[in-house]
C-alpha positions, -999 to 999 in steps of 0.1 A, spaced: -81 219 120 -109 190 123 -93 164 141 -111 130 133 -122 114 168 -151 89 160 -141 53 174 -135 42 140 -101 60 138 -90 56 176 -62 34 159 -56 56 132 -19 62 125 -15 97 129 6 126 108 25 138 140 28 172 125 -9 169 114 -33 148 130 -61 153 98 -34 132 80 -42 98 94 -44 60 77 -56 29 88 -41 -7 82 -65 -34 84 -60 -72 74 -79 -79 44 -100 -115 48 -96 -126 14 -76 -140 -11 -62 -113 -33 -45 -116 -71 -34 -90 -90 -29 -98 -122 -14 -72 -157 -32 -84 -185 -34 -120 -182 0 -121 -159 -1 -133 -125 17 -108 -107 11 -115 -69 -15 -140 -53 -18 -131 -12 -38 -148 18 -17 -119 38 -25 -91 22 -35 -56 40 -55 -29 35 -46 7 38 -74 34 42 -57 71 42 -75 106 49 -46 135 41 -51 161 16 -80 141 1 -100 108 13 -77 81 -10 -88 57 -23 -82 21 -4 -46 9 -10 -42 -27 -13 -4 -38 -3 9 -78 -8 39 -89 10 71 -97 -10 72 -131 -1 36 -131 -23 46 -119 -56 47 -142 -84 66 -121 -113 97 -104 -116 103 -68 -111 129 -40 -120 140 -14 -100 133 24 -106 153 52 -99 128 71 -82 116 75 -41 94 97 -27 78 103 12 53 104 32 57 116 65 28 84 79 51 56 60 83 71 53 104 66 20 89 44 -11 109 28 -38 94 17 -68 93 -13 -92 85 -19 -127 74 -45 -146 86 -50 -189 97 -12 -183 66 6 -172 66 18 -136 38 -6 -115 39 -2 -80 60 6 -50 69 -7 -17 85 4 19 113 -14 23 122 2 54 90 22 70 89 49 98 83 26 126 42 32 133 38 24 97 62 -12 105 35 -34 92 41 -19 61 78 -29 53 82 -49 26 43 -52 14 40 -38 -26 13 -19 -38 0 -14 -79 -11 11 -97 -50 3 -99 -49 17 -133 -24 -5 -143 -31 -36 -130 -67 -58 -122 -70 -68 -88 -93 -98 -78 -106 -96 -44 -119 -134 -30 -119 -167 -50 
């Protein structure tokens, strides 16, 4: 087990049953739009920034609060967990499955609830004016 100490992740949220499994949620500065195709689907001043070491380094996770999205979505019948979050729902958009969102997180993940995040391979995000 390599625990990671360095200062940049003494605020880490921790995996309590594995402290490698760690993210980090950090305001992002910017304006952010996400957009499918030419569709404006959310447009954010509030937006956050998750970084997440587990199994693999992720990729960075950008998440929008509901309040920010611009287009309609459709439930889907799906949910899955994550034992730093808790339980994700997902949405689609014209039928295809585009992103999901903690409606309810595990408490140290409570900045979370209610903030979407896309599929970057579904969707173009623009990061600043």
């Amino acid at each position: 087990m390599t625990v990671l100490t360095s200062a940049a992740f003494e605020t880490a949220i921790r995996n309590p049953d594995n402290p490698d499994h760690l993210m980090v949620i950090k305001d992002v500065p910017r304006r952010v739009r996400i957009y499918a195709g030419d569709t404006l689907l959310a447009d954010s001043v509030n937006a956050l920034r998750v970084i997440e070491i587990g199994k693999a380094v992720y990729d960075p996770v950008i998440y929008v609060p509901q309040s920010d999205l611009v287009a309609e979505f459709t439930p889907v019948d799906k949910s899955t967990f994550c034992p730093i979050k808790g339980d994700a729902s997902y949405v689609a958009r014209d039928g295809d499955e585009i992103a999901w969102v903690y409606k309810s997180p595990i408490s140290m993940a409570s900045r979370l609830a209610s903030h979407f995040a896309f599929w970057p391979a579904k969707v173009r995000l623009v990061e600043g004016e």
